[in-house]
ZAMAR-916192 format. One line per 2 residues: their letters; for each residue x negated, y negated, z of C-alpha. Coordinates in steps of 0.5 Angstrom, whole numbers, always signed. Layout:
BEGIN
a) X Y Z; ...;
END
This chain:
BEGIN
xx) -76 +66 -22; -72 +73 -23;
xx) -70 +74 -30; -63 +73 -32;
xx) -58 +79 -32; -51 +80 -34;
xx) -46 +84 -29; -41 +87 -35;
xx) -34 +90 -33; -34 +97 -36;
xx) -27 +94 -40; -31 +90 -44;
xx) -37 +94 -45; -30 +99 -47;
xx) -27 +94 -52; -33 +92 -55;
xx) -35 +99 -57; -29 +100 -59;
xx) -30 +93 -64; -36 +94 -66;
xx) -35 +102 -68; -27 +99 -72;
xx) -32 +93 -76; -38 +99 -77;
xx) -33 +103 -80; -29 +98 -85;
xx) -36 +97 -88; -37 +89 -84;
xx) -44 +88 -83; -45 +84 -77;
xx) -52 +81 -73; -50 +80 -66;
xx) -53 +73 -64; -54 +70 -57;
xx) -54 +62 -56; -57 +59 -49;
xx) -56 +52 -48; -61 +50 -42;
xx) -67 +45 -40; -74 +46 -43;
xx) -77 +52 -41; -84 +54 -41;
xx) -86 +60 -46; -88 +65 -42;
xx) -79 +63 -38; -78 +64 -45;
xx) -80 +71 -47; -77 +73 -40;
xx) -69 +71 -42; -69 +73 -49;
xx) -73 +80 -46; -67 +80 -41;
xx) -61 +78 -46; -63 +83 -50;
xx) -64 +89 -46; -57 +87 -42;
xx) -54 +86 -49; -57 +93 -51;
xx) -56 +97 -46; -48 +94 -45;
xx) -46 +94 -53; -50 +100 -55;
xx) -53 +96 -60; -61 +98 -62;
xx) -64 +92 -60; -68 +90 -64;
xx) -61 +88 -69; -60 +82 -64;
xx) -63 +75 -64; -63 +71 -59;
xx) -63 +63 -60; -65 +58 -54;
xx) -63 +51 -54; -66 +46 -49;
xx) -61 +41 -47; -63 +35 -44;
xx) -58 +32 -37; -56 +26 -42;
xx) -53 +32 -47; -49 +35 -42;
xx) -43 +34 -38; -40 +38 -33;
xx) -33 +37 -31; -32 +31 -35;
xx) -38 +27 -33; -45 +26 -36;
xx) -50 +31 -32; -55 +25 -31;
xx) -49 +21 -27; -48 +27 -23;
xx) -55 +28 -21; -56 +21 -19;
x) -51 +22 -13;
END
């Protein structure tokens, strides 16, 4: 499986700057957070997505990479409802 990559649009790259740059100046402190919520992954798929979410948010925002922390929550399919359905009864037709 390929890592995970993110296309960013050059107006939200420009936006956030432009935030990030406004919160930096009026003395905010801030840790930028990325959440998954996805199945159980192997270690290994683990290390990879929050390898790839932190170069893409890094290199999109031009924030240092190691200011970002990434958590992985595993869902199971009876978590989960997609278009007001339980992901479980979707999956059994």
């Amino acid at each position: 499986m390929k890592a995970y990559k993110f296309v960013w649009s050059k107006f939200v790259i420009i936006k956030l700057s432009i935030l990030i740059t406004k919160l930096k100046q009026k003395g905010w402190f801030f840790v930028p957070t990325i959440f998954f919520y996805g199945p159980e992954l192997e270690k290994d798929k683990k290390r990879e997505l929050i390898e790839s979410f932190t170069e893409s948010a890094s290199k999109a925002t031009g924030i240092d990479k190691s200011a970002f922390v990434v958590y992985l929550r595993s869902s199971s399919p009876e978590n989960v409802g997609v278009g007001g359905k339980l992901l479980t009864d979707i999956q059994q037709k």
